[in-house]
PyMOL commands that place a pseudoatom at each C-alpha (Angstrom):
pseudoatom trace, name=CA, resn=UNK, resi=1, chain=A, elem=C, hetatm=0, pos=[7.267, 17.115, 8.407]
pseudoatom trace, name=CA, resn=UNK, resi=2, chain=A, elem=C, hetatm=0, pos=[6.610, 14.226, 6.376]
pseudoatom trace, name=CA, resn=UNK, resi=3, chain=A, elem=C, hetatm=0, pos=[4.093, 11.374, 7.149]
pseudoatom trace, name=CA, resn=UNK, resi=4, chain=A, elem=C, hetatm=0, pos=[4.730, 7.924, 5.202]
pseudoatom trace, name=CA, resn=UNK, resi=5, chain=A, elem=C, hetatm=0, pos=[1.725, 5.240, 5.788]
pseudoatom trace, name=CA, resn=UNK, resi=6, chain=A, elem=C, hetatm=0, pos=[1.259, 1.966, 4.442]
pseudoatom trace, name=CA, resn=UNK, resi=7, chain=A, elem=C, hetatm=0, pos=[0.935, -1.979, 5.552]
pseudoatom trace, name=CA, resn=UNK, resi=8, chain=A, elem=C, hetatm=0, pos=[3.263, -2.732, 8.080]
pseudoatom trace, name=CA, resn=UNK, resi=9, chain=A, elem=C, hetatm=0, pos=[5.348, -5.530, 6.236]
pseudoatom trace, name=CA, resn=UNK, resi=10, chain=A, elem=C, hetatm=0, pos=[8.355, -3.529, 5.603]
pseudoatom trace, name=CA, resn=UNK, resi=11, chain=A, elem=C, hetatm=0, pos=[9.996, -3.355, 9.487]
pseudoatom trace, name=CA, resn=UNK, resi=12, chain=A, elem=C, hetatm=0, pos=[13.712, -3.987, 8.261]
pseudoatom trace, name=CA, resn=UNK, resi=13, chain=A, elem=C, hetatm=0, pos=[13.370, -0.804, 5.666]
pseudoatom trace, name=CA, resn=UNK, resi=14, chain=A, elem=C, hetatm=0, pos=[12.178, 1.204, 8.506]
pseudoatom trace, name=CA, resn=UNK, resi=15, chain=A, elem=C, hetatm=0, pos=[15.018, 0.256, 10.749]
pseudoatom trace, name=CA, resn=UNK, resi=16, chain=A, elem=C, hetatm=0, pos=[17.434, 1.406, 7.473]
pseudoatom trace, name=CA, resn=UNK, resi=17, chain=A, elem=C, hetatm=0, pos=[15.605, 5.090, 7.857]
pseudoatom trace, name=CA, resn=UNK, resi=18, chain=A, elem=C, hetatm=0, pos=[16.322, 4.961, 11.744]
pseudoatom trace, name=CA, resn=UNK, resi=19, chain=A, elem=C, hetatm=0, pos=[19.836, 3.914, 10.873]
pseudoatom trace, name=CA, resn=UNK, resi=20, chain=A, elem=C, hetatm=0, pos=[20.521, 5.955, 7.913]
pseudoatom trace, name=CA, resn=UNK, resi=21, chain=A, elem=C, hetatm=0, pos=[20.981, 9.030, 10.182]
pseudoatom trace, name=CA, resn=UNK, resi=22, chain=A, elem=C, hetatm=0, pos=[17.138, 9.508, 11.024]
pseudoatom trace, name=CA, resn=UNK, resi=23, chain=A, elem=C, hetatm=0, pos=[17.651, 9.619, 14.638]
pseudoatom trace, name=CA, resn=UNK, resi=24, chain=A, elem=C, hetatm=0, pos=[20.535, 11.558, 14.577]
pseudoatom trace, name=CA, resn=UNK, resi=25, chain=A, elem=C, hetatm=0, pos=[21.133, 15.199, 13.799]
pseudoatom trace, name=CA, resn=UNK, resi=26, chain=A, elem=C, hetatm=0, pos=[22.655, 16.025, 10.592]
pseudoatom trace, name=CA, resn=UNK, resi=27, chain=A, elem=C, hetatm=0, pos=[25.122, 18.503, 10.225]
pseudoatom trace, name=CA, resn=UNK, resi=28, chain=A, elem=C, hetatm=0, pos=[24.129, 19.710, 6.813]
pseudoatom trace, name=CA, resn=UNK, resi=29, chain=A, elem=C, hetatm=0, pos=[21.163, 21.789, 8.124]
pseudoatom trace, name=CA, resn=UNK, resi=30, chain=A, elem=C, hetatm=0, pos=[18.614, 19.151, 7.529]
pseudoatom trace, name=CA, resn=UNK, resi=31, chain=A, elem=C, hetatm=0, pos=[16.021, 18.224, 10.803]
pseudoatom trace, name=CA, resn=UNK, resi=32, chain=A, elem=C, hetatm=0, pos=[16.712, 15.442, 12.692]
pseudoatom trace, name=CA, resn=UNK, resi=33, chain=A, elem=C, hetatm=0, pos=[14.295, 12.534, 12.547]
pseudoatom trace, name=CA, resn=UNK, resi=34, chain=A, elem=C, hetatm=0, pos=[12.079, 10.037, 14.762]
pseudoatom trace, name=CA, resn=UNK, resi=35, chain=A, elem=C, hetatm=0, pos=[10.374, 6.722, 13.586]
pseudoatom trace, name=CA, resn=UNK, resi=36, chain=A, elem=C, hetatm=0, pos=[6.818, 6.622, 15.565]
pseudoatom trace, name=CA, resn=UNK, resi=37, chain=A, elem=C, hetatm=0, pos=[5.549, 3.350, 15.342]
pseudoatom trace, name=CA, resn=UNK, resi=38, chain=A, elem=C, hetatm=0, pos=[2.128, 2.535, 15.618]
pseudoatom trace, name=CA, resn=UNK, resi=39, chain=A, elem=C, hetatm=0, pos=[2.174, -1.266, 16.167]
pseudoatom trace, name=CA, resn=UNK, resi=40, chain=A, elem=C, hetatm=0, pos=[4.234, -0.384, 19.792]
pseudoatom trace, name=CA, resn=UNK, resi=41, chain=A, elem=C, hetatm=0, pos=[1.546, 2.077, 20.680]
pseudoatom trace, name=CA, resn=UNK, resi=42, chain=A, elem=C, hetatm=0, pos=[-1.186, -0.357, 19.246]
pseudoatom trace, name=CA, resn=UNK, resi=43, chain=A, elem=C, hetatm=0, pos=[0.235, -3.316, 21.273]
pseudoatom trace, name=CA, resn=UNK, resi=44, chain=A, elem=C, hetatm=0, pos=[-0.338, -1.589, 24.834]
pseudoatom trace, name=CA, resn=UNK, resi=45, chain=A, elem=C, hetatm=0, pos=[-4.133, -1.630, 24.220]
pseudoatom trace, name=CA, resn=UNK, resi=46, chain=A, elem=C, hetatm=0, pos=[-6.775, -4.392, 25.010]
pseudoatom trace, name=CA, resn=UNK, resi=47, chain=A, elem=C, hetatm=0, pos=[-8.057, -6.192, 22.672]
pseudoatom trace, name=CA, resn=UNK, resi=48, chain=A, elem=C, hetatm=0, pos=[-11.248, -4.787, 22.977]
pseudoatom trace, name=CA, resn=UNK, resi=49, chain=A, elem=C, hetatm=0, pos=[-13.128, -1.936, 21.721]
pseudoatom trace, name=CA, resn=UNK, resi=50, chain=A, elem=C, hetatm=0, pos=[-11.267, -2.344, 19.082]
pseudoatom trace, name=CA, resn=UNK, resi=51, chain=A, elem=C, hetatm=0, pos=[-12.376, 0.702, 16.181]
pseudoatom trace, name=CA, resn=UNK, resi=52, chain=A, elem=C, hetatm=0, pos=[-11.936, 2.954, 19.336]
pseudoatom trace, name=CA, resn=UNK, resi=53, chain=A, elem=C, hetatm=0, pos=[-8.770, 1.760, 20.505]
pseudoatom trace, name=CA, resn=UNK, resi=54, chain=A, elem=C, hetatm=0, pos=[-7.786, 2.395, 16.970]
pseudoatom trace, name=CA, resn=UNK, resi=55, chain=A, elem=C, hetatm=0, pos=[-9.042, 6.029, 17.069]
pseudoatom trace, name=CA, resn=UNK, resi=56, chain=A, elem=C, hetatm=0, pos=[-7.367, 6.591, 19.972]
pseudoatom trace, name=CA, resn=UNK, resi=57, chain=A, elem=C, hetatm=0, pos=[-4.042, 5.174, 18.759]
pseudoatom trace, name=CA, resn=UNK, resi=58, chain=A, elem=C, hetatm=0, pos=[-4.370, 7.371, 15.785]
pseudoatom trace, name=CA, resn=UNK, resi=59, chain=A, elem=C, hetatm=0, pos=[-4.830, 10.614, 17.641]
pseudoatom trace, name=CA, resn=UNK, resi=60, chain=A, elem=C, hetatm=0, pos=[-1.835, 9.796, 20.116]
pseudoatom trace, name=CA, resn=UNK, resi=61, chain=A, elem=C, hetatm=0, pos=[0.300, 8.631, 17.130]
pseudoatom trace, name=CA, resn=UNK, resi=62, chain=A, elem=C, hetatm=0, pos=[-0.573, 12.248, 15.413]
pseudoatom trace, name=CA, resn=UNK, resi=63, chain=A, elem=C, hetatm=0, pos=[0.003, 14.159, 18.938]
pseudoatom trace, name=CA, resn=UNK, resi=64, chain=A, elem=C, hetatm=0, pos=[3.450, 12.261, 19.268]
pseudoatom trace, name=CA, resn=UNK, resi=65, chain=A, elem=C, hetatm=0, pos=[4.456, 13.249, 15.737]
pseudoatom trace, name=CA, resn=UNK, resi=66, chain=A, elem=C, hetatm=0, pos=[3.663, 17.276, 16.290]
pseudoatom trace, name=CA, resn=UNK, resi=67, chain=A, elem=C, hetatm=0, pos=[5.712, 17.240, 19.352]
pseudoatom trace, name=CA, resn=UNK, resi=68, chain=A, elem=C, hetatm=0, pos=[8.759, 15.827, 17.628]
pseudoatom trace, name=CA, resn=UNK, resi=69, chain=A, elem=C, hetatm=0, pos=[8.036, 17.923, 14.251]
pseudoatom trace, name=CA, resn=UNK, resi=70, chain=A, elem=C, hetatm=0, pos=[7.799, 20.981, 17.112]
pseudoatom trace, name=CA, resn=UNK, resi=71, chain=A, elem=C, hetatm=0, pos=[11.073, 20.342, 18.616]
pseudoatom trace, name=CA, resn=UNK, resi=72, chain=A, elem=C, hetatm=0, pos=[12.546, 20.251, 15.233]
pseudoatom trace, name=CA, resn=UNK, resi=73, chain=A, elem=C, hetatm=0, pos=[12.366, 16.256, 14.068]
pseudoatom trace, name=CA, resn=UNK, resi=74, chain=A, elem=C, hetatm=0, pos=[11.138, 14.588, 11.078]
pseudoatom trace, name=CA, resn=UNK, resi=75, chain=A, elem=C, hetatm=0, pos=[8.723, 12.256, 12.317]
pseudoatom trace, name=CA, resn=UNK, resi=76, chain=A, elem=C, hetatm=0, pos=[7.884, 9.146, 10.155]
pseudoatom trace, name=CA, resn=UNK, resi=77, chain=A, elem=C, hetatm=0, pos=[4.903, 7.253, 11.315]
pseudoatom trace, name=CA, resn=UNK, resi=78, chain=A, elem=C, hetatm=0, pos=[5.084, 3.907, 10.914]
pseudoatom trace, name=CA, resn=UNK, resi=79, chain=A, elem=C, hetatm=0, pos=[1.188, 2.769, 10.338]
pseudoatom trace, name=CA, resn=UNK, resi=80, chain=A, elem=C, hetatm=0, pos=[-1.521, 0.666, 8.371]
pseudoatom trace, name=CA, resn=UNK, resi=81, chain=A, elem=C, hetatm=0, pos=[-3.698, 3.334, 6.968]
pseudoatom trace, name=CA, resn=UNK, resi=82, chain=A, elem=C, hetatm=0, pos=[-6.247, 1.108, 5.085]
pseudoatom trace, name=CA, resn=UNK, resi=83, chain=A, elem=C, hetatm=0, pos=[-8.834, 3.755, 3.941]
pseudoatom trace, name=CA, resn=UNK, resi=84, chain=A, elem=C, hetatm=0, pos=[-9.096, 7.357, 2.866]
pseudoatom trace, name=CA, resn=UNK, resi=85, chain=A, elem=C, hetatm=0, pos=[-11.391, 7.924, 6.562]
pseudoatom trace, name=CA, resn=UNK, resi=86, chain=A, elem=C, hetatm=0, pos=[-8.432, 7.183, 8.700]
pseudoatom trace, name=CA, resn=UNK, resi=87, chain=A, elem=C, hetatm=0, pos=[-5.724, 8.830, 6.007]
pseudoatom trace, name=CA, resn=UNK, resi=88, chain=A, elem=C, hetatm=0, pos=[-7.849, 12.457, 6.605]
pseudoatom trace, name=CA, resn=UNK, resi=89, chain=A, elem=C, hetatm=0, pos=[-8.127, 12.008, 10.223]
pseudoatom trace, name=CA, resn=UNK, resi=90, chain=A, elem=C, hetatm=0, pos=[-4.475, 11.727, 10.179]
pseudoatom trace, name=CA, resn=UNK, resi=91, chain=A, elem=C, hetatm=0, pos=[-3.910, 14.654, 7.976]
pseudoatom trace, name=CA, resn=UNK, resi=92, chain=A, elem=C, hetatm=0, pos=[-6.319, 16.707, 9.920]
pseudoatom trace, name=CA, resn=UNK, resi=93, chain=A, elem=C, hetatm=0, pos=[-4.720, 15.784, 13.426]
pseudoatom trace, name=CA, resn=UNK, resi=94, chain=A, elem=C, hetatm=0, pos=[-1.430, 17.147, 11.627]
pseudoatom trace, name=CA, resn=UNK, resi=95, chain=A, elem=C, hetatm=0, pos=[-1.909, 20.724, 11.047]
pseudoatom trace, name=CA, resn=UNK, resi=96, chain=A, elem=C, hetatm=0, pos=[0.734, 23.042, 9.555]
pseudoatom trace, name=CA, resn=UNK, resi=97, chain=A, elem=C, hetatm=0, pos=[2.620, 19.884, 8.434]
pseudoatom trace, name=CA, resn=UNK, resi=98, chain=A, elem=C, hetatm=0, pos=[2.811, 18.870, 4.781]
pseudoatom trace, name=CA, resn=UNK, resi=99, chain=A, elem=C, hetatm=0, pos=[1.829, 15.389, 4.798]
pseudoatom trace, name=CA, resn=UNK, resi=100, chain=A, elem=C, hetatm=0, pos=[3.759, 12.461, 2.668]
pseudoatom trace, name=CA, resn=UNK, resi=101, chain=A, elem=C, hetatm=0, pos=[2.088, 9.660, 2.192]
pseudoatom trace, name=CA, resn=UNK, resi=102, chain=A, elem=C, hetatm=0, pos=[4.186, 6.384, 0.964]
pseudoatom trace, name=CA, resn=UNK, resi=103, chain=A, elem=C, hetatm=0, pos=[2.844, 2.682, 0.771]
pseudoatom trace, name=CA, resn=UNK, resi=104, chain=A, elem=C, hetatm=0, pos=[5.624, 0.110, 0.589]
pseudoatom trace, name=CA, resn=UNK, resi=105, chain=A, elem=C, hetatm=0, pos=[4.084, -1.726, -1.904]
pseudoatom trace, name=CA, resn=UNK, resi=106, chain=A, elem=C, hetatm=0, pos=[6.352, -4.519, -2.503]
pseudoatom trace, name=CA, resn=UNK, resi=107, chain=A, elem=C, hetatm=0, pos=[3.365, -7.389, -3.562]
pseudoatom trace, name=CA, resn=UNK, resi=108, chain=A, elem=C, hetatm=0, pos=[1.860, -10.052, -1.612]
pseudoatom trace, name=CA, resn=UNK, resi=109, chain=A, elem=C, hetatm=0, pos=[3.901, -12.803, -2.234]
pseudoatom trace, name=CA, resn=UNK, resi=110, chain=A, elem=C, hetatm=0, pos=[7.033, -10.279, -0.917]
pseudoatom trace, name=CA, resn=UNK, resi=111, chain=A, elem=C, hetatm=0, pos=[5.115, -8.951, 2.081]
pseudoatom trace, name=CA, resn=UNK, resi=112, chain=A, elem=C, hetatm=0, pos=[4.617, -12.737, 2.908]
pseudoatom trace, name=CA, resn=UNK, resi=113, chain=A, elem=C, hetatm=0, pos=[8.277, -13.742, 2.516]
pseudoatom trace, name=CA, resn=UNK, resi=114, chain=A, elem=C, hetatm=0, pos=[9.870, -10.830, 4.220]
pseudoatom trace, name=CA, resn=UNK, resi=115, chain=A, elem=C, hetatm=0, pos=[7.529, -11.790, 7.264]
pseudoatom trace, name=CA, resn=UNK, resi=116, chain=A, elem=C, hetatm=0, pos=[8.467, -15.105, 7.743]
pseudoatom trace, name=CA, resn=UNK, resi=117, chain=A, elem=C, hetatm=0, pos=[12.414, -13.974, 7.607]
pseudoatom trace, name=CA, resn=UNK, resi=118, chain=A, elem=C, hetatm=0, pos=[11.654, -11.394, 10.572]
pseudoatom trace, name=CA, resn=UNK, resi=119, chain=A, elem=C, hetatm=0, pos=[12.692, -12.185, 14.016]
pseudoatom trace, name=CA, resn=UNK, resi=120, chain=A, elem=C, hetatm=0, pos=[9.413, -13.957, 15.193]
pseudoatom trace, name=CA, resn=UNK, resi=121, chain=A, elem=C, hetatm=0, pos=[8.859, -10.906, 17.961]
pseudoatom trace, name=CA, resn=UNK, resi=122, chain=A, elem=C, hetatm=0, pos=[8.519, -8.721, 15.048]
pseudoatom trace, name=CA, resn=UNK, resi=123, chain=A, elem=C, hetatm=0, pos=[6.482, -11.044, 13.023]
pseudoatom trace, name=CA, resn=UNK, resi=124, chain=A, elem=C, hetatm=0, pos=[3.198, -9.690, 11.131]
pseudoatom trace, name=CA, resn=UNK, resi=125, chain=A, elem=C, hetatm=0, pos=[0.258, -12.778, 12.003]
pseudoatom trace, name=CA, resn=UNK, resi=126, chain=A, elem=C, hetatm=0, pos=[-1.748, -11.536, 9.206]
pseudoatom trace, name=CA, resn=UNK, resi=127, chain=A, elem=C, hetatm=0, pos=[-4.437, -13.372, 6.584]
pseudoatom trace, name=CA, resn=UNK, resi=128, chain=A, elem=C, hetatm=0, pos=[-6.084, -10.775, 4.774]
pseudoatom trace, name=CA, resn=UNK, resi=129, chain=A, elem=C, hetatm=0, pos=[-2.604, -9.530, 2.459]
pseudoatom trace, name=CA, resn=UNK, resi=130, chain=A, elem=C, hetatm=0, pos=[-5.246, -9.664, -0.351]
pseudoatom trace, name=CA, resn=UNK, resi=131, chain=A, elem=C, hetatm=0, pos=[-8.335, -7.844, 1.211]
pseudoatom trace, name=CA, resn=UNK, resi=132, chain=A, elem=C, hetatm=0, pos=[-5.953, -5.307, 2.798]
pseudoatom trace, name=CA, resn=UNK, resi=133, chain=A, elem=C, hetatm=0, pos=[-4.043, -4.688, -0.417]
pseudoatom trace, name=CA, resn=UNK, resi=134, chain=A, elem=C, hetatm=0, pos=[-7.229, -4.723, -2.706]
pseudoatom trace, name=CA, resn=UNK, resi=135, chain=A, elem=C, hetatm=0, pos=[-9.352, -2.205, -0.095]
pseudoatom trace, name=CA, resn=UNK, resi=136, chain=A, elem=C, hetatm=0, pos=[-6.286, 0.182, -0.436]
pseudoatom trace, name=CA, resn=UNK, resi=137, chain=A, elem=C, hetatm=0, pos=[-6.124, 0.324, -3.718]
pseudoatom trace, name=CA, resn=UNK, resi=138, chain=A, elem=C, hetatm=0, pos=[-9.817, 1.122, -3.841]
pseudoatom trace, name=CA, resn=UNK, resi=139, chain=A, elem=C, hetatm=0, pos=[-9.416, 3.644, -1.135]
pseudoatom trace, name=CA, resn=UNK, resi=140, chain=A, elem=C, hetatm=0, pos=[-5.892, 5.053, -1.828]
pseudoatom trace, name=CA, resn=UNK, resi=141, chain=A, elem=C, hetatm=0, pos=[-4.772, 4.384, -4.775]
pseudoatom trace, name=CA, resn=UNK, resi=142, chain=A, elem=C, hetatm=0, pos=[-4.648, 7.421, -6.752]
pseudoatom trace, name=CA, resn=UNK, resi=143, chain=A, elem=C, hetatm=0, pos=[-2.876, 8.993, -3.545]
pseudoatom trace, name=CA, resn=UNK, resi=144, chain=A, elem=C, hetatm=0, pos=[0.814, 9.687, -2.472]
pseudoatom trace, name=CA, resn=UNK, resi=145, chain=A, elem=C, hetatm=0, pos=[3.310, 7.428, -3.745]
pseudoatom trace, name=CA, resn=UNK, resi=146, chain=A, elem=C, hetatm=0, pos=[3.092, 3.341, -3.759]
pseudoatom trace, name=CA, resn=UNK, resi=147, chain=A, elem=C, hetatm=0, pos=[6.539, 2.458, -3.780]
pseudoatom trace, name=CA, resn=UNK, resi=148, chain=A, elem=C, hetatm=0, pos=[7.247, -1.041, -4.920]
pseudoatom trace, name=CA, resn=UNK, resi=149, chain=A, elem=C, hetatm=0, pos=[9.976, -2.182, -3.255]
pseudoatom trace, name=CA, resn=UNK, resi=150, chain=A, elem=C, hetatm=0, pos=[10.529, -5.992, -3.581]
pseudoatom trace, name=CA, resn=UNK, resi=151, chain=A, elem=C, hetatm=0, pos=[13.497, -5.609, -5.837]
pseudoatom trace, name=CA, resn=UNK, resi=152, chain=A, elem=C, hetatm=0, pos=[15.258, -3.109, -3.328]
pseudoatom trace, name=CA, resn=UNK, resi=153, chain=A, elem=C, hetatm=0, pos=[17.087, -3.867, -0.528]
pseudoatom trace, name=CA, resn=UNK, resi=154, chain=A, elem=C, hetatm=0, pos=[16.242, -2.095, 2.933]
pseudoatom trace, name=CA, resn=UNK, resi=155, chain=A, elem=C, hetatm=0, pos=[19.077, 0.103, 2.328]
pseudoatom trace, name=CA, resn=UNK, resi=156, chain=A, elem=C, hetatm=0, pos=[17.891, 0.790, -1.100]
pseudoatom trace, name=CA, resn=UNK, resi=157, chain=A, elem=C, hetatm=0, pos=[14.416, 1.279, -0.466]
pseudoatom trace, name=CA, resn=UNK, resi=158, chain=A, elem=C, hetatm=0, pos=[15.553, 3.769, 2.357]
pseudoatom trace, name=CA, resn=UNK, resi=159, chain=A, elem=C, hetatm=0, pos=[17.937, 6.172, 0.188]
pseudoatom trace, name=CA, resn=UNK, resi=160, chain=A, elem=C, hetatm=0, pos=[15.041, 6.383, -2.408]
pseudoatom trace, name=CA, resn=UNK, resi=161, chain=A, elem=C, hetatm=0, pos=[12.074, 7.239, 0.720]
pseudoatom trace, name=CA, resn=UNK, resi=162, chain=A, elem=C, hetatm=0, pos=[14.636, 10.208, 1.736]
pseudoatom trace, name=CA, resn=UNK, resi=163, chain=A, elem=C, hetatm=0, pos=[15.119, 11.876, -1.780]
pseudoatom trace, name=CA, resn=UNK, resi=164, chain=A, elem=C, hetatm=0, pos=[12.196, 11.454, -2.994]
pseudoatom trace, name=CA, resn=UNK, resi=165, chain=A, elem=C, hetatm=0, pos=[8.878, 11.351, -1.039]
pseudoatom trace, name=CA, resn=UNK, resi=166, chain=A, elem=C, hetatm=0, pos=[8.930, 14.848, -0.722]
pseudoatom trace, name=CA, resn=UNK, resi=167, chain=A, elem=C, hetatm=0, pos=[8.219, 14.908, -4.326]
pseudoatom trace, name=CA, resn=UNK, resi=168, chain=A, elem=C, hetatm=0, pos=[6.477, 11.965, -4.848]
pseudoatom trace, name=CA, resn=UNK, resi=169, chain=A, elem=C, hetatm=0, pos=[4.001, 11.671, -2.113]
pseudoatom trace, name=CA, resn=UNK, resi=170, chain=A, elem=C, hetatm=0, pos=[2.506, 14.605, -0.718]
pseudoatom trace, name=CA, resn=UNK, resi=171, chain=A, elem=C, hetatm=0, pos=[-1.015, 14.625, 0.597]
pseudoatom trace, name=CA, resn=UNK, resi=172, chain=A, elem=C, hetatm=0, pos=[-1.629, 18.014, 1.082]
pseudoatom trace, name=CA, resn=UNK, resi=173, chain=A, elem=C, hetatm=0, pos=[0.843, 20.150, -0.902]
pseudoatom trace, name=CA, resn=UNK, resi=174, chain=A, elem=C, hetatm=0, pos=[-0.666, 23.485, -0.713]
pseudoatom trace, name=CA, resn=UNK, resi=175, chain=A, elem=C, hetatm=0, pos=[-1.103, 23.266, 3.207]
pseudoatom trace, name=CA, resn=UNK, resi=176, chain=A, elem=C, hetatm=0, pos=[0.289, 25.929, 5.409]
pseudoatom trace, name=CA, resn=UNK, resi=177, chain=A, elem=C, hetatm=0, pos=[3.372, 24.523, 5.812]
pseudoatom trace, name=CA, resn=UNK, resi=178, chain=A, elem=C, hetatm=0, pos=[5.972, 24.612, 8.888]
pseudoatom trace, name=CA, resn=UNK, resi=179, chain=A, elem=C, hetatm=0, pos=[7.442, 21.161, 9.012]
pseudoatom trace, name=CA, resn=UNK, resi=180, chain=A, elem=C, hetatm=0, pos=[6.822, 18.189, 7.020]
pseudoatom trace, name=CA, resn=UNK, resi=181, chain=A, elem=C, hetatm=0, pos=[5.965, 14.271, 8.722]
pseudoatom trace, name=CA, resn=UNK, resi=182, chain=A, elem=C, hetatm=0, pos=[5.871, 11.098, 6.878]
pseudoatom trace, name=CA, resn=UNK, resi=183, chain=A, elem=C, hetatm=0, pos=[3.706, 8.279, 7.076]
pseudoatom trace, name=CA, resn=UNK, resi=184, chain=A, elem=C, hetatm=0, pos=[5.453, 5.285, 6.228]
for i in range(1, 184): cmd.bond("trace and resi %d" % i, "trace and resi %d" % (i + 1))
show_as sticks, trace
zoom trace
């Protein structure tokens, strides 16, 4: 199972995974795999109570993955993880599963650009690039793999997530492992 987190400015890269044969069963013995998205599940809450609506979202976004990992997907979970608190609650929600943990890390000014090119339903209203980006760092830097991808294409910065975040960014390589679920 492998988990990939990181800021949410990256949508068309994850819609490469989906269509790069991440839905769909492949017929070299590899799992299947399933995108779960955390800004769909996010958007069906109120806007208030908002640290536990974000709990909550966590846990259902970790209970989601499981049951794909269990009937025999790759789940990637597409989610801002801005601190090492919410990265361990999602590692400890995630039993059995090795854990990979990749930040699209393209820069700022890409993250910006790439936003404003999105279809405006898919659009990212965010101010705080730089708060966000330096609390990370602080938090998270030293863990999994911060992929910089603003000189990659979506299709690019797919092929490169698939062979190598297994190596690059696990969380919690000597877990008891059964499946493997990425945060993205």
């Amino acid at each position: 199972m492998e988990v990939r987190i990181g800021p949410a400015t990256a949508e068309e890269q994850h819609r490469q995974l989906r269509s790069s044969g991440m839905d769909h069963p492949r017929t070299n013995g590899h799992a299947r795999g399933r995108e779960v998205d955390g800004d769909q599940t996010r958007r069906r809450a109120p806007a208030d109570e908002a640290a536990r609506q974000v709990e909550l979202c966590n846990r259902n976004l970790c209970m989601l993955a499981n049951n794909f990992s269990d009937a025999g997907f790759t789940p990637v979970i597409d989610w801002v993880i801005p601190d090492r608190e919410q990265l361990d609650l999602f590692v400890s929600l995630l039993p059995d599963r090795q854990v990979q943990f990749v930040v699209l890390a393209p820069g700022i000014e890409a993250c910006r650009y790439r936003n404003t090119i999105r279809d405006p339903v898919e659009r990212f209203d965010f101010d705080g690039y730089e708060d966000l980006d330096a609390d990370m760092k602080r938090e998270l830097g030293g863990v999994g793999w911060w992929f910089d991808t603003a000189a990659l294409t979506p299709e690019e910065t797919a092929d490169r997530v698939i062979r190598e975040a297994r190596h690059r960014a696990p969380v919690n390589p000597h877990a008891n492992v059964r499946r493997r679920c990425a945060l993205t």
